[in-house]
C-alpha positions, 0 to 999 in steps of 0.5 A: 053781707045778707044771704041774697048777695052770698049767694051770688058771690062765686066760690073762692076758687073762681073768684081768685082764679090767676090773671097774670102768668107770674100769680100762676102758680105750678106746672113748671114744665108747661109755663116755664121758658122754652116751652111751648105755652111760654112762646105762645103767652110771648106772642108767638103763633095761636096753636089749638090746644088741649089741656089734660090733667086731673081736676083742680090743676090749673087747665081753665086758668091756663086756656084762660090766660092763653085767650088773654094775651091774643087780641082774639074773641074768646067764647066759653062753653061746657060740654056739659050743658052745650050742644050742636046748636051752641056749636054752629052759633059760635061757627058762625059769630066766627065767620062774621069776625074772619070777614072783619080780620079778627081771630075766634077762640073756643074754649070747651070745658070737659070737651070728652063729654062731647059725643062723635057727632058733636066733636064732628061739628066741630071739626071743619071749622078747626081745620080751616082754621075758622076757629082756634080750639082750647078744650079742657079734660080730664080724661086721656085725650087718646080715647075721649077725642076723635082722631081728625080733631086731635091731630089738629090740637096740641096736647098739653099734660097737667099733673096733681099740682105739688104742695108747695104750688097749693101752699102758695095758692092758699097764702095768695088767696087769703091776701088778696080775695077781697072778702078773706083780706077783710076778716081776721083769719088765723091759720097755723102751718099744721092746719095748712097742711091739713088742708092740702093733703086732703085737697089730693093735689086739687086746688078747687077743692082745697080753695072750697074746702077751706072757704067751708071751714071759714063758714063753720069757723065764723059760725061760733062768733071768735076773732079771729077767726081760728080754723081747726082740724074739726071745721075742716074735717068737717068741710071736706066730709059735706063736699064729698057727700054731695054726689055732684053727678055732673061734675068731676066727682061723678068721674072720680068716682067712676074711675075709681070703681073701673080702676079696683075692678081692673085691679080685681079687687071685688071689696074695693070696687062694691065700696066705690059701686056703693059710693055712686049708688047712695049718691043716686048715679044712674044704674044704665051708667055704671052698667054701661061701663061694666060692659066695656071693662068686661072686654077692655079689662077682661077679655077673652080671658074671661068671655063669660064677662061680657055675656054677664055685663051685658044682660046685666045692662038688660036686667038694670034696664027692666027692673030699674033701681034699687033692686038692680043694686042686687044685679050691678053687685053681682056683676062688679064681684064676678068681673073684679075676681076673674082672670084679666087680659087687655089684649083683645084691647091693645091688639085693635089699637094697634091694627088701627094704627096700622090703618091709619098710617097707611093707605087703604089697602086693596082686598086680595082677589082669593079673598073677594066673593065672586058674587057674579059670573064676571066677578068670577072671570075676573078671578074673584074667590080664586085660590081661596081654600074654605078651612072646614073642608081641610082637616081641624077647620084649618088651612095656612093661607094668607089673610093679610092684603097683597104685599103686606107682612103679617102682623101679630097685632093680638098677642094673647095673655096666659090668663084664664082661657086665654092661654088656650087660645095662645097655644092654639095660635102658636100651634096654627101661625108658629112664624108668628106667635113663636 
């Protein structure tokens, strides 16, 4: 084989790629009967579909082997490198087939890389049902994909596939790829395990990862063709220096750095900072995601975190890299030492939630401004008390909308400054935070 067609021959992960529910292999609680996605492969109704779960677990196969069980014209995009334009073609083909009485599925790859107004335009087609969606992710659907378009899918979670499902991936692979099959490779149970424990529960990377070693091995011109711990330890070192920017290490890595500043653990998150930085990430990314863990993770525990997050965005912005490294440093030990609290957080989410399960509530007159002399006739702004005028700014008067019981959606932490503003609260609505 020359170098041109090795270098059009697709990745052992691609080409091996199941096409047949049985040669799938994991996710026992997705593919088993009984289940949805088994009624759906028998032929029962086409439901859109999300598929979460970490890189390598199966989700392109799976939407794959979905698309092939329905007589339906299937169209693949990555929300990589597709856009709105992209989008409105595939709306459109999908208009054309409808007239023709055929059915039109969209499979989105990293469908979370997809911002508002491209989820947006997305959204009409799938609630008229012009299109059926499949959306792959690796990020929790909850926060990466627009309410409207989400209550129209169903979520199906994936996990890290187990040992067994990768040893059977791997043994399969070597039988039946047309370009293994024909070498004499030789691979003992220790270096097998090897391999999947390295993979983490990936069978992308375990596939790649051991087409590398193969390389390395065929390199030194033995048959057969031995695969020891030095190849593979050496395929696995090269994968994970190449910083794939827009690819699933780029959000590894990323999630790894949030997760140790969360965990307040500075050293780990300079490590994992350290990673990005000599992989060429972009500064504005990291400082960009400082900034929400700075409110999301932090708080007001610490308030002083998102003041420091924020101007380090601005301070990335004007120096540029590498002397911002200095910065982003600074900014990832100060916010990974200081107290934490993810009230602020999970107080929005769940007045959000209040809001949407209910009607749009009516703003009480007391709380309306009587801009105008009818707006006052009609008693706008009456009975509203202005709390500077009472002693400590403070009155007790209602908030929430008429007929409406308070609710204590912000339940403050008794972390850092946090716990100050708890026995403030406590002391003003003791019916409520006592």
């Amino acid at each position: 084989m020359n170098s041109t067609s090795k270098s059009l021959t697709p990745p052992l992960a691609e080409r091996v790629r199941p096409k047949t529910i049985d040669a799938f292999f994991g996710q026992h609680h997705i593919v088993s009967k009984n289940t949805l996605l088994h009624a759906t492969l028998s032929g029962g109704q086409l439901f859109s579909l999300i598929f979460w779960g970490p890189p390598g677990c199966g989700k392109t196969s799976l939407a794959r082997l979905v698309a092939r069980s329905f007589d339906i014209d299937l169209h693949e995009i990555s929300a990589v490198s597709s856009g709105v334009k992209d989008l409105r073609f595939i709306i459109d083909v999908a208009k054309e087939n409808r007239a023709k009485n055929k059915a039109t599925l969209l499979f989105i790859d990293e469908i979370h890389r997809f911002n508002k107004s491209q989820q947006d335009a997305l959204l009409h087609a799938v609630e008229e049902g012009l299109i059926h969606l499949f959306g792959a992710t690796t990020e929790n659907p909850s926060f990466e994909i627009i309410s409207p378009l989400l209550s129209r899918c169903r979520v199906l979670k994936l996990e890290a596939l187990s040992n067994e499902a990768l040893s059977k991936i791997l043994r399969q692979a070597i039988q039946d790829d047309i370009l293994l099959s024909a070498q004499n490779i030789e691979l003992s149970p220790e270096m097998e395990s090897f391999l999947i424990e390295l993979s983490g529960g990936d069978a992308r990377k375990l596939l790649n990862g051991f087409e590398a070693s193969i390389q390395l091995a065929m390199a030194q011109n033995i048959d057969p063709i031995k695969i020891d711990e030095t190849h593979i330890k050496e395929a696995f070192q090269k994968k994970n220096i190449l910083y794939d920017k827009a690819g699933d290490y780029h959000y590894d890595a990323i999630s790894a750095f949030i997760k140790s500043v969360r965990g307040s653990d500075p050293d780990a998150a300079l490590y994992w900072l350290a990673v990005m930085l000599e992989g060429g990430e972009d500064g504005l990314f990291i400082a960009r995601r400082l900034i929400i863990s700075a409110s999301e993770d932090i708080g007001n525990a610490d308030p002083q975190a998102l003041i420091m997050a924020t101007s380090a965005y601005q301070a990335v912005h004007s120096i540029g890299m590498p002397e911002a490294t200095i910065v982003l440093a600074q900014v990832t030990t100060y916010l990974a030492s200081t107290s934490k609290s993810n009230k602020s957080y999970e107080g929005i989410r769940k007045a959000q939630q209040a809001v949407r399960e209910g009607s749009a509530p009516n703003v009480p007159l007391h709380l309306r401004n009587a801009s105008t002399k009818l707006m006052k006739a009609q008693g706008y702004g009456k009975g509203y008390e202005y709390p500077h005028n009472q002693p400590n700014h403070f009155v007790s008067q209602n908030y929430f909308p008429d007929k409406m019981s308070p609710i204590k959606f912000y339940a403050p932490s008794q972390e850092g400054l946090e716990q100050h503003i708890y026995k403030r609260l406590v002391k003003l609505w003791p019916n409520r935070y006592q």
